[in-house]
N, C-alpha and C positions, 0 to 999 in steps of 0.2 A: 297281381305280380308287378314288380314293378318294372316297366318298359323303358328299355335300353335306346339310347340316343345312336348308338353304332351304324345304324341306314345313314342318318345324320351328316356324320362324320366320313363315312366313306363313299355314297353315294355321288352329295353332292359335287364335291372338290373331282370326279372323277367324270361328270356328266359337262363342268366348265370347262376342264381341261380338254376334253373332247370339241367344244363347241363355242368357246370365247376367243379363239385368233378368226372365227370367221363372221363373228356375231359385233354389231356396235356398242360402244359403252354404256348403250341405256339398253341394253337387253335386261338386263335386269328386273328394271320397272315393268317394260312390257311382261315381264313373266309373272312377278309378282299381281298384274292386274290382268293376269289370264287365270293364274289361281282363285283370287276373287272370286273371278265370275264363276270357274268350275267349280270351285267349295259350295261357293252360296247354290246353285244350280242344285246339287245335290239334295237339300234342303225341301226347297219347293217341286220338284219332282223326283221325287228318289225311288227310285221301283221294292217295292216291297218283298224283301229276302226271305220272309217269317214261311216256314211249312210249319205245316200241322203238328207232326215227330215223327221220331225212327225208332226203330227197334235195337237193340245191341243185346244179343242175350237174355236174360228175362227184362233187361230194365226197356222200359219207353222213357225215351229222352226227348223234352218238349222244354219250348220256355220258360224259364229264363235262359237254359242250356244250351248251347249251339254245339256243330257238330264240327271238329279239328279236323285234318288232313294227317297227323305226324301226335308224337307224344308231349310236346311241347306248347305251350298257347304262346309262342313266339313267332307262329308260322305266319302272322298279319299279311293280309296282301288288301290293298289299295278299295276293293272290292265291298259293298256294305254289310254289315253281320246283326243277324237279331239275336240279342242275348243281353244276360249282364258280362260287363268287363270279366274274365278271367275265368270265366265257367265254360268252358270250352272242354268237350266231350272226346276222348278218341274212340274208335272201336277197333279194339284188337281184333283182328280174324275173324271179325263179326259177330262176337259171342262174349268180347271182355272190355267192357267198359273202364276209361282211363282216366282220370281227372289228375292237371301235371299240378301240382303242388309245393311253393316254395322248394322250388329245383330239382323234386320227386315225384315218382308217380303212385299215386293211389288208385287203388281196386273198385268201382261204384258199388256196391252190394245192393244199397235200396235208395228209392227216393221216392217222397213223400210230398207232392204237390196240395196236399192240402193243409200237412204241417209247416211244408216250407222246410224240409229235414233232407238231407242227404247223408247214407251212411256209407263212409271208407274205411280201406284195410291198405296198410303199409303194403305196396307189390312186393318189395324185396324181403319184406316177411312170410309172404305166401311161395313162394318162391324159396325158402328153406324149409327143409322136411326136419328139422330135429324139432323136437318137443321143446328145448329150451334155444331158440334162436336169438342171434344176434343182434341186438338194435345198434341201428348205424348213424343214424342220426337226427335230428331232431325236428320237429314240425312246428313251423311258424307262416302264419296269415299275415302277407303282405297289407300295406293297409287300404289299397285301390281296389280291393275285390269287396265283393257283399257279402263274405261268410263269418261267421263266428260259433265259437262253441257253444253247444247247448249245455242247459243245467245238469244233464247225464254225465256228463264226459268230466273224469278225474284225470290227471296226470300221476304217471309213475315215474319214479327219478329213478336212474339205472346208474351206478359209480362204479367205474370197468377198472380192472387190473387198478386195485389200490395197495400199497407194498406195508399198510399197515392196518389194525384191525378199527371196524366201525364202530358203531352203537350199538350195545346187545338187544336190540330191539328188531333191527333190520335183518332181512333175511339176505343167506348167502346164497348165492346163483352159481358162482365156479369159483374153482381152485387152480392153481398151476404152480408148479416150481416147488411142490412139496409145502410143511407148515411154514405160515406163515412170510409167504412170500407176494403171492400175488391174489387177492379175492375183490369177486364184484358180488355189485348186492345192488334189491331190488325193492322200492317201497313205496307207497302211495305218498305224494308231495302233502297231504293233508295231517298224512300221520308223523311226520317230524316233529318231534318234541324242542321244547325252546332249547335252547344251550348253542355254543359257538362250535362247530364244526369246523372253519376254515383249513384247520391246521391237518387233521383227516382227510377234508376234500383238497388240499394242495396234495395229498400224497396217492392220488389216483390220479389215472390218463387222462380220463374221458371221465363228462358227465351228459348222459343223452336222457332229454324229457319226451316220454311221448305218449300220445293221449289213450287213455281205454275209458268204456264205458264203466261208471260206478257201480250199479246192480250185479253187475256177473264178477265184480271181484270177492276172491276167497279170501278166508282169513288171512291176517300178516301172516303166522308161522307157516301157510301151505303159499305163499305165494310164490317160493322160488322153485317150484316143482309145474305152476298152473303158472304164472304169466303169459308160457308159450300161446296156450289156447285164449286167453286172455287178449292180447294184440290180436289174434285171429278174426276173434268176436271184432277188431276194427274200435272207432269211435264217428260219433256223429256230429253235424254242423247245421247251422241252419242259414238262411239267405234273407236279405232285404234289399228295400230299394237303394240301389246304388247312388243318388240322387232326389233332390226335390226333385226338379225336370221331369225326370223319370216316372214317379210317381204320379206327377199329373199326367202324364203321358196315357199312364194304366187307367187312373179314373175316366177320361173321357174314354178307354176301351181301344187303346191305340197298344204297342207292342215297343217296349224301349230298342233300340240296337244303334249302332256306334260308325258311321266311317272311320276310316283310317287313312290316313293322310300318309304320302313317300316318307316319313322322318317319323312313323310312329306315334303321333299326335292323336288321342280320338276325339270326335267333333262326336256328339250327342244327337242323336234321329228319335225320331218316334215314327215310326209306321204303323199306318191306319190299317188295319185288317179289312174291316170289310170299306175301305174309302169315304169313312164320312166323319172321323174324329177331328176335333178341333183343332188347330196349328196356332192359334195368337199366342199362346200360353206359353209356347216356347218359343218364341220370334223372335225376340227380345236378345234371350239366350245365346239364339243361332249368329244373330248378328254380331254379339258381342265377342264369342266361341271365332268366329270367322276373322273379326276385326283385328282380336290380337292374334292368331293364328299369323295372317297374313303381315301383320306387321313385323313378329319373327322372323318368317320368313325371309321376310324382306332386307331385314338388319344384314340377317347372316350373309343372304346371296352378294350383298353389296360388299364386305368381311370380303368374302373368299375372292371375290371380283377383281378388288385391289392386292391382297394376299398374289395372288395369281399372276398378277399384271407384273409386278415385282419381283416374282421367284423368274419371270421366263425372260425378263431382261437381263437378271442374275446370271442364269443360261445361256441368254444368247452373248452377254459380254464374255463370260469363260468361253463359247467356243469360238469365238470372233477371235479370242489370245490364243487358243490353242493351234488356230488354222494359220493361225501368221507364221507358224513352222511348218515348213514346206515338205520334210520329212523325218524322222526320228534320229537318223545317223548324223544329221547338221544341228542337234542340240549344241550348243557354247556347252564350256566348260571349267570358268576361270575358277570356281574355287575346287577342282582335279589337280592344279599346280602346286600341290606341295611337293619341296624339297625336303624333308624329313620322308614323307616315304615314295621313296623310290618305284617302289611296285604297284602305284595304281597306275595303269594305262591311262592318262587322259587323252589322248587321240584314238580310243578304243574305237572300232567302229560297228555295230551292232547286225549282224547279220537278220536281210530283210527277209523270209521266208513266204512263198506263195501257197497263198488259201487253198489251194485247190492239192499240193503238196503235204499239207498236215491233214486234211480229209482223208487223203489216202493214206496216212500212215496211221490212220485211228480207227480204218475199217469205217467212214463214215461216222465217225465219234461215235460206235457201236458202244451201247451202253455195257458189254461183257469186256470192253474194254477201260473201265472206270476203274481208279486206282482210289478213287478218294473226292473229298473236295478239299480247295484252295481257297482260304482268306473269302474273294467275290466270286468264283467261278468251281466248274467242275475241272480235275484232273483225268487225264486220260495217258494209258500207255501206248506208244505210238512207235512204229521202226520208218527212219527216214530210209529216203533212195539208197544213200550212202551205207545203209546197214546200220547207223548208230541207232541204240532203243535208246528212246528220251522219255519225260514227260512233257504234257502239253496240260500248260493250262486256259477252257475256255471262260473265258468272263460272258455272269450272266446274262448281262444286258451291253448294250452299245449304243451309249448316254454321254453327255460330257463328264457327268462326273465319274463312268467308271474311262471315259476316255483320262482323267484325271490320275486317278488311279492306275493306269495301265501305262500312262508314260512316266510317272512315278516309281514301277519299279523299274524302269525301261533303264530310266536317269541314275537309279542307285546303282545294279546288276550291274551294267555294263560296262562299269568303271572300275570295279573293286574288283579284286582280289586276294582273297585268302584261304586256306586250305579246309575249312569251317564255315565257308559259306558257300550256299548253292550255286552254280553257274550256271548262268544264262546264256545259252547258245543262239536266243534270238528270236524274234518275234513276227508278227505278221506287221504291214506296215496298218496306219491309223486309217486310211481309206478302205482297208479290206474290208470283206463281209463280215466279217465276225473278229471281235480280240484275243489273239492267242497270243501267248508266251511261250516260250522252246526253253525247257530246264534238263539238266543232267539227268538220268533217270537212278533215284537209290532206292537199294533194291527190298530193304530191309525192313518196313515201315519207318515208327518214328518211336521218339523213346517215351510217350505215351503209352504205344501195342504195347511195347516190351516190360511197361510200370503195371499197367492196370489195364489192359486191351489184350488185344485177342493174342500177341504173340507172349503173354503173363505167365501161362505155362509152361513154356519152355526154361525158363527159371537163364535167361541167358546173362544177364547184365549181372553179376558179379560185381561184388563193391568194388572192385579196385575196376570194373567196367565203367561204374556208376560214378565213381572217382575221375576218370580219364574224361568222360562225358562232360559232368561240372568245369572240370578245366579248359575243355574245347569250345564251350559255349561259352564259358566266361572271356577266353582270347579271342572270339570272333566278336565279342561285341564291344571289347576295349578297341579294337583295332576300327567298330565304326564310331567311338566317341571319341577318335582319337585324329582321324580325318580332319582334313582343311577346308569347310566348315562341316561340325562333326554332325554324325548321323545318329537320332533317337529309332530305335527299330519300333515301340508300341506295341506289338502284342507277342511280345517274347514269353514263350508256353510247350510246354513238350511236346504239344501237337504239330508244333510248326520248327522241329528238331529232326532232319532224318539220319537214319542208322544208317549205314552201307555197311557190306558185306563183314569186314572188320570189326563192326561195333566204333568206326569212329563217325562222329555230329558233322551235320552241315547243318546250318542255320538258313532256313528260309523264310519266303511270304513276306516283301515288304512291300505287302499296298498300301498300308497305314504307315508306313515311316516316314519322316520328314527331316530335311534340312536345317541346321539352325544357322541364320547367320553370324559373319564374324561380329565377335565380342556383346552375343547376349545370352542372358544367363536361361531366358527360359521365350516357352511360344507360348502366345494363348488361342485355347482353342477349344470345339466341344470335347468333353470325352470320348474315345472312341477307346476297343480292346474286346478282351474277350472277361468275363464275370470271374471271379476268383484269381487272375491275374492282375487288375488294374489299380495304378499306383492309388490309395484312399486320397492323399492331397491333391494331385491330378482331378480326382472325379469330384473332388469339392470346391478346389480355388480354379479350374480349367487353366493350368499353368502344368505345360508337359518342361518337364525337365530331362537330364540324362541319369536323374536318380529313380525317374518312372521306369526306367528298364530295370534297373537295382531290385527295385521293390519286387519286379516279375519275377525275376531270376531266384532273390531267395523264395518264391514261391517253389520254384524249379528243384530247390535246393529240397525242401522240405518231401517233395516229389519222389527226390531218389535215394532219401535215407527213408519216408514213410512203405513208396510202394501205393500210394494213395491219389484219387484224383483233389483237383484242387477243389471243385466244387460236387456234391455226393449229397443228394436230396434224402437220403436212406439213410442217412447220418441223422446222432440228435441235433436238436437245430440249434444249438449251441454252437456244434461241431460241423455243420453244414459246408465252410466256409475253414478249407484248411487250412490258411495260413494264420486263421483266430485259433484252432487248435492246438497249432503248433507253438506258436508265441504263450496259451497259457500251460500249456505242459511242459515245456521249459523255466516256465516261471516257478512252477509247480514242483520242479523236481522230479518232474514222471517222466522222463523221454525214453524209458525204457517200453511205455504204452503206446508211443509215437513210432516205433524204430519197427520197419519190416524185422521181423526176427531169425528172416531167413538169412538174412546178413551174417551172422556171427556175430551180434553185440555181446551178445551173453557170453560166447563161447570163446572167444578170441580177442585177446589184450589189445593186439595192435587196431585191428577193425575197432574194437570198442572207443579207443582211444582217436582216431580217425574218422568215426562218425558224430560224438558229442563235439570235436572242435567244429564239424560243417554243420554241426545244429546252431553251434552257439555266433558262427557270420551268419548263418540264416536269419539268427533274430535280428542280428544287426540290420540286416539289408529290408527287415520286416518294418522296424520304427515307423508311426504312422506320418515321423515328422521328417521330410526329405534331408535337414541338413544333418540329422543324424544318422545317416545310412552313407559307409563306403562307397567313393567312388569305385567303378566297374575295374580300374586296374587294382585297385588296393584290394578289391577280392578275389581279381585273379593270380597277383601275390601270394595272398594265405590260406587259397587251396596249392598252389605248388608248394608252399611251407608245411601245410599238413601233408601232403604225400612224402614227402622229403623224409618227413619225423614218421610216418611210420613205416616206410622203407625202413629206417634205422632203428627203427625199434620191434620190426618184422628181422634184420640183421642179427642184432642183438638175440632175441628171443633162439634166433636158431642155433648161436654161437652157443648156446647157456647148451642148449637140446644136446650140441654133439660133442660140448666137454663132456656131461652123464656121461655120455654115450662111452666116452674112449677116457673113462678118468683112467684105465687101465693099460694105458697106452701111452702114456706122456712122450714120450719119445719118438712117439711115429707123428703125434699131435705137434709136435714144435716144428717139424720138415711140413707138415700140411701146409695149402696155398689156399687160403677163400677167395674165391670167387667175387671180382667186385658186383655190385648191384648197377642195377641200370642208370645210368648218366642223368641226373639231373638238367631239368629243361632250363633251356639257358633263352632269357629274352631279351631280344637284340630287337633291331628294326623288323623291317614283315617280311623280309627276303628269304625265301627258302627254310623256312624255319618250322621243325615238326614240334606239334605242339605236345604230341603226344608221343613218349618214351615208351618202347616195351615194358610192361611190368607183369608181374607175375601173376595168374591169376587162377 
């Protein structure tokens, strides 16, 4: 099997970080030339692991075999092992021998130390009771281990769910969906006849190869009734020297087996059974095995050494900047001073809140008190002294960079205002025990639950709900690219949307927003966001613009005419990735396969009409190329233009319904008074201004 670098990778970097502020800058060396000597050490006295064998049900397991701990030969530990590389034994219950198997476990049946044979059975085939069981996937020998097939063993090619018909030669296994819809078939790889299949085998799922023994198979036209027992029967493998080394190892009457080095490396042993086998023959080896061993080693440690040295001045410079604020409420705040809008507070002052005050109001951040999680931390519902229920969010580390973070939305929150955005009531200061945030508490989830989450039942959001939603979200977020200097929000997503009682939006979560300064058009920076939101130019050129929020949003769009999440692994993988859906079903012609149907597309002129215009800005704000996607006001324009029109055209519709109605009444019809519709949203500055009208729903 082939051995993962992962110890590698994670061990090390976390064993310096522990131990390089108190270690000198040749720790290193000295470590590297302590390995040395402990590898080579190994070598010339290594205590001999080899027993005799074990029992596991009828099999005796003896060398080359060793015996695992777990089902996986990934369980390495530092300790010496006699065996060949990847023949590592488990025993189930003490009665069911294991061998893990390119990523699977097989059954041991028999083993043949004099053939050098061992025979397996698929677990997960022993383990279905149906006569015709399911093959799931495929068996393949890594090429670090000693095994290979014997001359017994055939392959049987299995072609699952194919939606058209095969070769009259092959046999059928299953049917589904009635004629000619879906059939697998089952045949020995030897017996395929010349001719091009491709266009056959593109029209199946799956194609799984997996080995049986050649003697016990039935004829082709009985083999889709006996396969079952066929896999049962297993197939067999045989073993060799995994090495010259090795090999000499056995001539002079020695026992191959393997250290294992911290990083998963194996160093080559031989152990003398009974203490008098020859050692020159692999000296050579050892020294060489050792020599680049240690020189690896030693590369990397030096790597992570300086890596290291440079991320934690990185660190201490950010928190050297961040301590020269003496508290959060004396942030400056020159670019707060716009005169276009009136209603940011720039002399806000951010209420400091004591640690010991949010503990108590969270019942000890009681976990029965968890509402959820937040962007970096957990939410909690919390009642201050004062009686108000708020939420509290804890951040879950206390780092500079989520210090970074946290006075990031400290700086956004506590400045803005608008009726669509969450408020922040205030926070814990930066020296407390822990970082919390103090948010408004809404009560309603988010429009996530209410799209495709647990509140999806309740069937609450109502297009003209879903309607009012897109417009709130789209004004809260013209209103932060509209600021002096304007605000990218980053991972604008309906999970970070909440509902209050009404069904009207507050937009939260900005620990990834950022500032832009005056007069540049874009930041650069890594990608950050969440998967099926994130602008495609953004995550290619690392240039966030205020069209990366565009891009989210019509995702957001597609959200709440689909009823769909953005990203849905259970989808075809075409379709994985809703906002590729959506953009080719519009292209397509099809949005009637796109449109939750519960909406009324079908059924209702106005909704109809009403939802194809927010498919068709959806795709706008979709384009993968930022300068062709609306700016965030010009799409919160032509959703209050499409409500407008179908107000008027939901008017209309009604006026038509109650002429029928009273064609026989003209005369009572002409004194009638209709009722105006609700007032058109009128956008002024940020003053007091409801974004969202009554409408009918």
């Amino acid at each position: 099997m082939t051995k993962s670098s992962e110890p590698l990778t994670n061990s090390l970097p976390l064993f310096l970080s522990l131990s390089m502020p108190l270690l000198p800058p040749l720790y290193p060396l000295s470590l590297f030339l302590f390995l040395l000597i402990s590898i080579h050490g190994t070598y010339s006295a290594t205590p001999n692991p080899c027993s005799s064998s074990y029992q596991c049900g009828d099999i005796t397991v003896e060398y080359p075999f060793s015996f695992s701990d777990s089902y996986t030969t990934d369980n390495l530990t530092n300790s010496p092992y006699c065996g060949y590389p990847g023949l590592r034994i488990y025993c189930h219950d003490d009665k069911y021998p294991i061998l893990f198997l390119s990523s699977y476990n097989y059954t041991v049946t028999n083993i043949s130390y004099t053939a050098n044979t061992i025979s397996l059975v698929d677990t997960d085939i022993l383990l279905q009771k149906s006569s015709t069981p399911e093959v799931r996937h495929n068996v393949s020998l890594a090429p670090n281990i000693s095994l290979n097939y014997t001359q017994l063993v055939v392959n049987l090619t299995f072609f699952i769910d194919c939606t058209t018909f095969g070769p009259d030669y092959v046999a059928i296994i299953s049917q589904t969906g009635g004629v000619a819809k879906e059939y697998s078939y089952v045949f020995p790889a030897s017996s395929i006849r010349p001719g091009n299949y491709s266009e056959w085998i593109d029209k199946c799922d799956e194609v799984v190869v997996a080995p049986a023994l050649g003697p016990v198979l039935e004829p082709l036209w009985n083999l889709s009734a006996s396969y079952g027992s066929i896999l049962r029967d297993g197939f067999q493998l045989e073993w060799s020297d995994p090495s010259e080394e090795c090999a000499g190892c056995e001539k002079r009457g020695g026992q191959c087996g393997y250290n294992v080095t911290s990083n998963s490396t194996y160093i080559p042993t031989c152990f003398c059974t009974h203490g008098n086998c020859d050692k020159k023959g692999v000296h050579i080896g050892v020294v060489i095995g050792v020599s680049v061993t240690g020189a690896v080693v030693f590369l990397l440690l030096l790597v992570f050494f300086f890596l290291f040295i440079r991320k934690k001045r990185q660190d201490s410079s950010r928190c050297i900047l961040l301590k020269q604020n003496r508290s959060i409420s004396s942030f400056e705040a020159p670019y707060m001073h716009s005169k276009d809008l009136s209603d940011i507070e720039s002399t806000h002052i951010t209420h400091i809140f004591p640690y010991q005050e949010l503990e108590e109001a969270t019942n000890g951040f009681d976990s029965k008190e968890e509402i959820g999680d937040g962007g970096f931390g957990t939410v909690y519902k919390g009642k201050l002294r004062d009686g108000r229920i708020v939420a509290i969010k804890r951040l879950y580390e206390h780092n500079c960079r989520r210090m970074e973070q946290f006075l990031n939305e400290v700086q956004i929150l506590s400045r803005l205002r608008h009726p669509n955005l969450v408020a922040l009531y205030g926070c814990t200061s930066r020296h407390s025990l822990e970082l919390l945030l103090v948010y408004e508490f809404i009560p309603n989830g988010t429009v996530a639950d209410h799209l495709h989450g647990s509140h999806a039942s309740e069937r609450a959001l109502t297009w003209n709900r879903r309607l009012a939603i897109a417009i709130e979200a789209a004004d809260a977020l013209a209103y932060l690219h509209a600021v002096d200097p304007p605000i990218v929000h980053r991972d604008v997503k309906t999970t970070n949307m909440l509902v209050d009682a009404g069904y009207h939006v507050k937009v939260a979560d900005f620990g990834l927003s950022r500032l832009f300064p005056v007069a540049v058009t874009h930041v650069s920076t890594a990608p950050q966001g969440t998967p099926g939101y994130v602008d495609p130019e953004y995550h290619k050129c690392y240039q966030l613009t205020d069209k990366s929020d565009v891009y989210s949003f019509g995702v957001v769009l597609v959200e709440l005419i689909s009823s769909m999440p953005a990203v849905d692994v259970t989808r075809h993988r075409d379709e994985i990735n809703l906002a590729s859906m959506a953009i080719k079903r519009i292209q397509q012609c099809e949005l009637d396969k796109l449109v939750d149907p519960w909406l009324g597309f079908e059924t209702d002129a106005a909704t109809k009409k009403m939802i194809t215009m927010v498919a068709e800005l959806a795709f706008r704000c979709l384009q993968p190329d930022g300068e062709m996607r609306p700016p965030i006001r010009e799409v919160l324009d032509v959703l209050l233009d499409i409500r407008k029109k179908g107000e008027n055209l939901e008017m209309a519709n009604g006026a038509l319904e109650n002429e029928e109605r009273t064609a026989d009444h003209k005369g009572l019809l002409k004194n009638s008074v209709i009722m105006p519709s609700s007032p058109d949203s009128v956008i002024t500055k940020w003053v007091s201004r409801s974004t969202t009208p009554n409408t009918s729903e």
